[in-house]
N, C-alpha and C positions, 0 to 999 in steps of 0.2 A: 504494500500500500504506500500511495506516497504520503509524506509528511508534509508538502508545502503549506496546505491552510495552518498548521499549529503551532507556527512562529506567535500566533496571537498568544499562545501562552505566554510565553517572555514578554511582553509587553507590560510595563509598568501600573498596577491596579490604579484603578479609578472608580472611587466611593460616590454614588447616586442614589438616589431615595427613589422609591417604586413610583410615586408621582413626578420625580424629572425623569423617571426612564421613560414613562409613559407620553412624558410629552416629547420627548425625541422621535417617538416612532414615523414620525415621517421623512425623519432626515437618516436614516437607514439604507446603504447604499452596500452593492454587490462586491465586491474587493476582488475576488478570486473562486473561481472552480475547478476540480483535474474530475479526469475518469480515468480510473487505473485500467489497465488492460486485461482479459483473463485469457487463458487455454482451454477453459474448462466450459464446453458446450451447457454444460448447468447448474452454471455459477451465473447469480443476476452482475448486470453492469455494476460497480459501487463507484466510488469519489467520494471529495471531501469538495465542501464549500467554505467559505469564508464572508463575513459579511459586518459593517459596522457603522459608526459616523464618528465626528467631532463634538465634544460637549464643551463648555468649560472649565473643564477640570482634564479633560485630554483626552486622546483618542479610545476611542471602546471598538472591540471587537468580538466577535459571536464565530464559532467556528463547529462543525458536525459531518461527521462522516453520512450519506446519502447509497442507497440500495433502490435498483430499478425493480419493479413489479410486475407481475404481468398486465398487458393493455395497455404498458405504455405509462403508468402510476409510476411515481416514483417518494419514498417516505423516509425518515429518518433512518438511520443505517441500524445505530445504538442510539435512541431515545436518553438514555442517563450519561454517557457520555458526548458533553456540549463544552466545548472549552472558552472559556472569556476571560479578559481582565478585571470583567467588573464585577465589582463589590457592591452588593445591594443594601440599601439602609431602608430601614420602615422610618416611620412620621417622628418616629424618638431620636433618630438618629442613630438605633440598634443594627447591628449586621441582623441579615436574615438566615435563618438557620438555612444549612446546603439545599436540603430538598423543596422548603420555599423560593429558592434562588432558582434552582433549575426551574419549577415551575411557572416561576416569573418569564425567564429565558424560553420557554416551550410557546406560553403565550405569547413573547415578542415574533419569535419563530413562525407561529400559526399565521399569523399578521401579515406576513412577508411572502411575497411573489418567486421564491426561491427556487421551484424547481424551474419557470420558467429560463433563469440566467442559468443551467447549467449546459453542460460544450455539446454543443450542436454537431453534428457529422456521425462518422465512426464508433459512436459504444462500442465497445469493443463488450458481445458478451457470447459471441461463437467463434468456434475453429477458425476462422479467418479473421481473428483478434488483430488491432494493430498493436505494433509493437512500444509504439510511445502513447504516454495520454493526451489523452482530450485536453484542452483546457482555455478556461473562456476566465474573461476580465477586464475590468476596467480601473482606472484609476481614477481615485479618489481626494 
């Protein structure tokens, strides 16, 4: 699998309260996609995405590994692993316990147009796999 979306992990945390995350959500922009390749006629397509904006406190990023479906679906790869730098704060100013946090993160997730931005072309997910991944992006 490639690693390029999980640089967001090394990214310096950035403390937000569930009410400024939420008012970000529209300034949430695509970073990066790969599709890894397989050999394995039934094995689904998988990748990783990347995705984040600017706040004032510094950059945020959201990052998840992605699994093709049949029909053309495509859903979170691993639902509980979602890599970010941010640190979620309730109205107190309390960090959010982890499984609040992700579900915070799932819901920004839901929100988001994400399978559209993933790499167009070759999936690689039969015997005529290509050999490099996919991968779609934009700068930010």
């Amino acid at each position: 699998m490639i690693n390029g979306c999980w640089h967001i992990f090394t990214w310096p945390s950035v403390a937000l309260t569930v009410r400024s995350l939420k008012a970000h959500v529209g300034d949430v922009r695509h970073i990066e996609s790969y599709g890894a390749p397989t050999d394995d006629a039934h094995e689904p397509a998988r990748g990783l995405t990347a995705w984040g904006f600017v706040s004032a406190e510094g950059p945020v990023g959201i990052a998840w590994e992605w699994v093709s479906l049949r029909g053309g679906a495509v859903a979170l790869g691993d639902p509980m692993t979602v890599v970010s730098n941010l640190a979620l704060l309730d109205d107190r100013q309390a960090l959010l316990p982890p499984a609040r946090r992700l579900l915070m993160l799932h819901e920004l997730i839901y929100g988001m147009p994400w399978q559209q931005a993933l790499p167009r072309g070759p999936v690689p997910n039969a015997a005529g796999a290509v050999n490099a991944p996919a991968r779609a992006g934009t700068s930010w």
